[in-house]
C-alpha positions as CSV (number, residue, x, y, z in Angstrom):
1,X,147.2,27.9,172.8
2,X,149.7,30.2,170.6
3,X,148.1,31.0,166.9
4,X,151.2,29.3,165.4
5,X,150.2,26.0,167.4
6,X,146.6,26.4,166.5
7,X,147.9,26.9,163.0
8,X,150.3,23.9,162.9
9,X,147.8,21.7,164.5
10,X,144.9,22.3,161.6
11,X,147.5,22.1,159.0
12,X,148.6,18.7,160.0
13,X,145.0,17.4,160.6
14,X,144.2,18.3,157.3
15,X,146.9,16.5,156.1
16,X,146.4,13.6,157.9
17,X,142.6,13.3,156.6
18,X,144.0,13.6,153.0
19,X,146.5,10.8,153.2
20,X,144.2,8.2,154.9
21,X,141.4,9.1,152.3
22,X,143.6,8.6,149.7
23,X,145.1,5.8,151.1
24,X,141.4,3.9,151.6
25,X,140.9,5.1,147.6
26,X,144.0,3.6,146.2
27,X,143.1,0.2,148.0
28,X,145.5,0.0,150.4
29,X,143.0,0.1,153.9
30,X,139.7,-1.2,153.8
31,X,136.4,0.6,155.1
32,X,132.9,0.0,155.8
33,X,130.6,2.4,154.0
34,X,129.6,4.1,156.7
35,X,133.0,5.2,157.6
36,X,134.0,5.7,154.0
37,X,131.1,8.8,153.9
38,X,132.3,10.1,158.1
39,X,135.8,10.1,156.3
40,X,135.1,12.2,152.9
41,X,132.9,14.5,154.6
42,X,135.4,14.9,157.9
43,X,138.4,15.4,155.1
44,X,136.3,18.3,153.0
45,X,135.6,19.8,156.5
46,X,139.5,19.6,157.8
47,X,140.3,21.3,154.3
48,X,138.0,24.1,154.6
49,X,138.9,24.7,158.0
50,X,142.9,24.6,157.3
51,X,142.3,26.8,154.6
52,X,140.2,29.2,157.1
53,X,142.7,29.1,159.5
54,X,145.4,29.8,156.8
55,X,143.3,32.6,155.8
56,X,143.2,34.7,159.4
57,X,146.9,33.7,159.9
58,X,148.1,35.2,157.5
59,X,145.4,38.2,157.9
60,X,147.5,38.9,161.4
61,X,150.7,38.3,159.9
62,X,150.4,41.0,157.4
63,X,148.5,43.3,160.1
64,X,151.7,42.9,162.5
C-alpha cells in the first residue's frame, strides 16, 4: 500500500469516527453504553493516529 493511500485511508477513518460520535451526541442514533465508551475512545485513538500519520507524511514530503 502507497503512503498517499495509507494517508487517505486514516484521514477518512478519522473522519468517519468524528461524524458518527457526533451524530450519537446530537441525538440523532441511539447507543448502548457500552458502545458509547468503544466509540469515544476508538474516535480519540483514530484522531491521534490521523494526526500521526499526518505528521510523517508530511515529514517525507518536505524530505523529498
Amino acid at each position: 500500500m502507497t503512503r498517499n493511500v495509507r494517508f487517505y485511508i486514516t484521514i477518512v477513518t478519522s473522519v468517519l469516527f468524528v461524524y458518527i460520535s457526533f451524530m450519537h451526541f446530537l441525538g440523532y442514533w441511539k447507543f448502548d453504553p457500552t458502545i458509547q465508551v468503544l466509540d469515544f475512545f476508538i474516535m480519540v485513538a483514530a484522531v491521534f493516529n490521523a494526526g500521526y500519520t499526518t505528521n510523517e507524511y508530511l515529514n517525507n514530503k518536505n524530505k523529498s
